[in-house]
C-alpha positions, 0 to 999 in steps of 0.5 A, spaced: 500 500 500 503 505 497 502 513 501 505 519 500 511 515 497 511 510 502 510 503 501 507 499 508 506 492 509 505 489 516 509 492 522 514 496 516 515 502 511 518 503 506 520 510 505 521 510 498 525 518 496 529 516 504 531 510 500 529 508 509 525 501 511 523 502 518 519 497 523 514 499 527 518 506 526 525 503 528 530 504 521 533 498 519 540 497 516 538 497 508 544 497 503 543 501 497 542 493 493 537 491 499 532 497 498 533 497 490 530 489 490 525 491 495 522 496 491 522 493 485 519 487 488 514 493 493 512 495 486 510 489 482 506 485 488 503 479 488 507 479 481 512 473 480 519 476 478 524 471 475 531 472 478 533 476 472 527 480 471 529 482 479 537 484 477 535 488 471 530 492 474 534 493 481 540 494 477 538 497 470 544 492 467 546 487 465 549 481 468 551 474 469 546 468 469 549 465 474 550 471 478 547 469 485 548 476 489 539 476 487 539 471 492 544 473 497 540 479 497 533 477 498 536 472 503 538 478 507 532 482 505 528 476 509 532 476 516 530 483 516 523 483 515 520 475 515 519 472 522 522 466 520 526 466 512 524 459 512 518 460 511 517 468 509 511 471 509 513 478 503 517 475 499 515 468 497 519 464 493 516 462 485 520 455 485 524 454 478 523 461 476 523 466 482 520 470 487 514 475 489 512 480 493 505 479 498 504 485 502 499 482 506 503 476 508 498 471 504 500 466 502 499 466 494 498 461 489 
């Protein structure tokens, strides 16, 4: 749900032009790669990303197709946000293909 520039999801918010993630109004720890997947992934909710739609759009640039900093950075990305990363809530795994986005925490299809 994005409001005046800031994305809310559960406890958290992501400030998009502070490039800031809070919870509960607490600012977490976000590298400049964090908070680019997160926003791309905020803007394309409940849309399925392939890993390489993710790094392209994060990055806006090429790379290698086994290039695995996308998975390290949803790895992450998950021990800030998710109560367990093993079985995350918001950023779910697409298997064989990628990830999606959930802000209400459902668990998608």
């Amino acid at each position: 749900l994005v409001q005046g520039g800031k994305v809310v999801f559960g406890p958290f918010t992501l400030d998009l032009a502070t490039r800031q993630l809070s919870r509960d109004g607490e600012t977490l720890p976000l590298t400049s790669g964090e908070f680019s997947v997160l926003k791309v992934l905020v803007e394309h909710a409940r849309r399925p990303l392939s890993r390489d739609q993710l790094m392209e759009m994060a990055r806006g640039r090429e790379h290698e197709a086994f290039d695995r900093a996308i998975d390290v950075q949803i790895s992450r990305l998950r021990k800030l946000i998710e109560d367990s990363a093993a079985q995350p809530r918001y950023i779910q795994t697409v298997w064989g293909f990628g990830y999606v986005f959930v802000p209400d925490g459902e668990h998608s299809a």
